[in-house]
C-alpha positions, 0 to 999 in steps of 0.5 A: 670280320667281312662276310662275303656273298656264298651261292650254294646251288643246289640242282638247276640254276633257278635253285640257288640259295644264297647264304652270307657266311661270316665269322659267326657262321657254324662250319659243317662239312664231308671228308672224302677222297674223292668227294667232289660228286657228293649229294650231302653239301646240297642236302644239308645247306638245303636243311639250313637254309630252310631253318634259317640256320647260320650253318654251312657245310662244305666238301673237303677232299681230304687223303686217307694218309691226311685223316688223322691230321684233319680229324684232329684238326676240327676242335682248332678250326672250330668245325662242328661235325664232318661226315666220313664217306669213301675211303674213311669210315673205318680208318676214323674209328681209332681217331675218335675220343668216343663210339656211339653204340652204332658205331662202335658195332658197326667198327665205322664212323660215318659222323662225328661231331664236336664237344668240348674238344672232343670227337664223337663217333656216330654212324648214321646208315642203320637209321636212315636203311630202318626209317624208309621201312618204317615209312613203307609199314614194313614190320621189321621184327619177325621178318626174313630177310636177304641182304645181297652183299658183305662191305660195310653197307651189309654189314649196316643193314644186317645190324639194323635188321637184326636190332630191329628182330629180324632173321638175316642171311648174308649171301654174298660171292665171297662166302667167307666174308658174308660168314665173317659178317654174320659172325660179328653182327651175331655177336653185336646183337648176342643172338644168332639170328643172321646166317650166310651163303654163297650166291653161287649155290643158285637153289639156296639163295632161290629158296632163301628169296622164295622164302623171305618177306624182305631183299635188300641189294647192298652191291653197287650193281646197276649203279650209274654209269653201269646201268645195264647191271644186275645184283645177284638176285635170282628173278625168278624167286621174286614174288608178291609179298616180297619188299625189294630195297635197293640201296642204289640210288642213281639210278633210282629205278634199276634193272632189280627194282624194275624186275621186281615191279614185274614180280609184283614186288614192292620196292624201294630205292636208295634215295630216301635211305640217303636222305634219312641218314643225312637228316641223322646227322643233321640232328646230331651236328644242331639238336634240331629236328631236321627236315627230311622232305627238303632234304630228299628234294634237294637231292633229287634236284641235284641228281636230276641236274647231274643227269 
């Protein structure tokens, strides 16, 4: 077979890798609707290219009507993995052969790999939310924490913290649906360690922060373009001592991170988490350490290019 010349850029145009695709090459890719905009095609063929790995990972825009048909698909193309991102994480899980424990606690499938025809389900966002705080030398076993939100994000997040020993309250604007994440995360773990509250009870949540070692924003507020956007987190009960994580990542510094810093928190923003969790997927696809740094500077590059 004929192999054709494919430039995979990645940021600005000095940034170009060029990778001979043939029939020999491992094919890697993210299903999404849309998924036009996604950073991981540039974060992965980033890794590949840095291993001298014969991969490529491509975006497809595939329809939440269509994903049964494309999951089903990877074994015939011989597709080693995909990633699921917006709207398909949950829909994919009655379409795989087998859960990895994430996954099945979580109910969501953000990658799945192929063997032996078979699908594997795996998520991938409870190592890469744990491995920024591992970095940080936060200690997550014995620590109280504050989780903004209840969508699928939260319910990661709680899951890891909760895994990992911490004491976990769920605040969210829907109570019922922060009671309803609780309950499930607590009967994952089998123990009750996360609780949950309205963010409208201002004096709680204010006491719950005033009290918490750890706030993770889960929301998309004060994401790109609404920057000017803020979570429900009341400023006034952010304090030294405090870690403020939030998991927006364009902007990198957001209005709750900038308010931190002036509470004389510590911060962290949603970027490495990003990285983290595709570098998971990587080892998962290849049984090869992956490299993070390249990872997380080629998504870097590629958000700086985007503006």
């Amino acid at each position: 077979m004929s192999s054709n010349l494919q430039p995979s850029v990645c940021g600005s145009e000095s940034q170009v890798i060029q990778h001979v695709v043939s029939g020999r090459t491992q094919v890697l890719g993210v299903f999404g609707h849309p998924v036009e905009h996604s950073v991981s095609p540039c974060m992965h063929n980033a890794a590949a290219a840095a291993l001298g790995l014969d991969w490529v990972y491509v975006p497809f825009p595939v329809r939440p009507e269509a994903l049964c048909r494309a999951l089903k698909a990877l074994p015939a193309l011989g597709i080693r993995g995909v990633n699921l991102t917006i709207p398909h994480k949950l829909a994919a899980v009655d379409a795989m052969d087998c859960l990895a424990p994430s996954a099945a606690a979580l109910g969501a499938v953000n990658t799945v790999r192929v063997t032996d025809g078979l699908l594997e389900g795996h998520n991938t966002d409870p190592a890469g939310f744990m491995a920024p705080l591992v970095a940080a030398g936060f200690p997550a076993a014995g620590a109280s924490a504050v989780v903004l939100g209840a969508g699928g994000a939260a319910r990661s997040v709680a899951w890891a913290l909760a895994s990992a020993g911490a004491s976990v309250i769920v605040a969210n604007r829907t109570v019922g649906r922060a009671a309803s994440l609780a309950a499930d995360i607590n009967a994952a773990v089998a123990m009750p360690v996360v609780s949950s509250m309205g963010v409208s009870d201002e004096s709680a949540l204010c006491a719950a922060v005033a009290g918490a070692s750890l706030l993770v924003n889960t929301t998309p507020a004060g994401m790109h373009p609404n920057v000017t956007g803020l979570p429900p987190a009341p400023l006034s009960a952010l304090h030294a001592g405090l870690l403020v994580y939030d998991l927006v990542y364009r902007p990198r510094r957001t209005r709750l991170l900038a308010a931190a810093e002036a509470a004389g928190c510590a911060v962290l923003d949603g970027l490495p988490m990003l990285a983290h969790q595709g570098a998971e997927s990587f080892r998962i696809w290849t049984d090869v350490a992956p490299p993070v740094g390249v990872m997380l500077s080629a998504a870097e590059s590629f958000l700086q290019a985007a503006g």
